[in-house]
C-alpha positions as CSV (number, residue, x, y, z in Angstrom):
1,X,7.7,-5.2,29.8
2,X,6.0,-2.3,28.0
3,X,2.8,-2.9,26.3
4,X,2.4,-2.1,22.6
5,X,1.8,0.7,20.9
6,X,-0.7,1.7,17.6
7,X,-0.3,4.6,16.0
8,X,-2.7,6.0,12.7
9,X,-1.5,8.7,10.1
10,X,-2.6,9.6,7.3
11,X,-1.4,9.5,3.6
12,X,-1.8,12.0,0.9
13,X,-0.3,11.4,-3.0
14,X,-1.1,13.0,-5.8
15,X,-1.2,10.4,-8.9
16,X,-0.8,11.6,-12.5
17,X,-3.1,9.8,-15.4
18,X,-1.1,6.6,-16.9
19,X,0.3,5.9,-13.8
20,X,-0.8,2.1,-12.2
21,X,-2.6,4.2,-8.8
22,X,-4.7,6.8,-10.9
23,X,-7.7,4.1,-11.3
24,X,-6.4,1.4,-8.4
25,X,-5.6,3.5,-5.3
26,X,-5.2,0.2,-3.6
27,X,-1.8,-0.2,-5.8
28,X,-0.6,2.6,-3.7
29,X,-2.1,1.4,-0.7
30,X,-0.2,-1.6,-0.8
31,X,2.7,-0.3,-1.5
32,X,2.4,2.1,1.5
33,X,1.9,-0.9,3.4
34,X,4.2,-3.4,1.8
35,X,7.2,-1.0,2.5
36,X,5.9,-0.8,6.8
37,X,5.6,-4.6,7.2
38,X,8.1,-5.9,4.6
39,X,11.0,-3.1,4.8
40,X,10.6,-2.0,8.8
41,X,8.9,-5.2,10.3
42,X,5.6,-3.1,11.2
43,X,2.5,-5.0,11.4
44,X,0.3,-2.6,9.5
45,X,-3.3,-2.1,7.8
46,X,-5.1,0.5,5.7
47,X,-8.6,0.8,5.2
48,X,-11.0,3.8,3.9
49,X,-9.2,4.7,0.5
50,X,-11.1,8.2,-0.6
51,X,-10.4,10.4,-3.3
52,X,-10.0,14.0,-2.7
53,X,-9.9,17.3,-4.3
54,X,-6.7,17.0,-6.3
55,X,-7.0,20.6,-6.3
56,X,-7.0,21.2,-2.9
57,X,-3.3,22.0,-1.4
58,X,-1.6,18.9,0.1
């Protein structure tokens, strides 16, 4: 039988002010991750949330 696999990527979203993520980055975070392990049965983490020059091309 095949071992497993772990893969990393990374994430990138812009948030506009008013929405729930533009203070609590972890509310995106979570939702990132809810979707992997909830929707497509992905055991999954995050870790390291940092803000970035919004003004920077994605």
């Amino acid at each position: 039988m095949p071992e497993k696999r772990a893969y990393r990527f990374v994430v990138i979203f812009e948030v506009e002010p008013g929405h729930p993520a533009y203070d609590d980055p972890e509310w995106a975070a979570d939702a990132a991750w809810g979707a992997l392990t909830n929707e497509y049965g992905l055991l999954s983490s995050y870790t390291d949330i940092v803000e970035i020059d919004a003004n920077q091309p994605l």
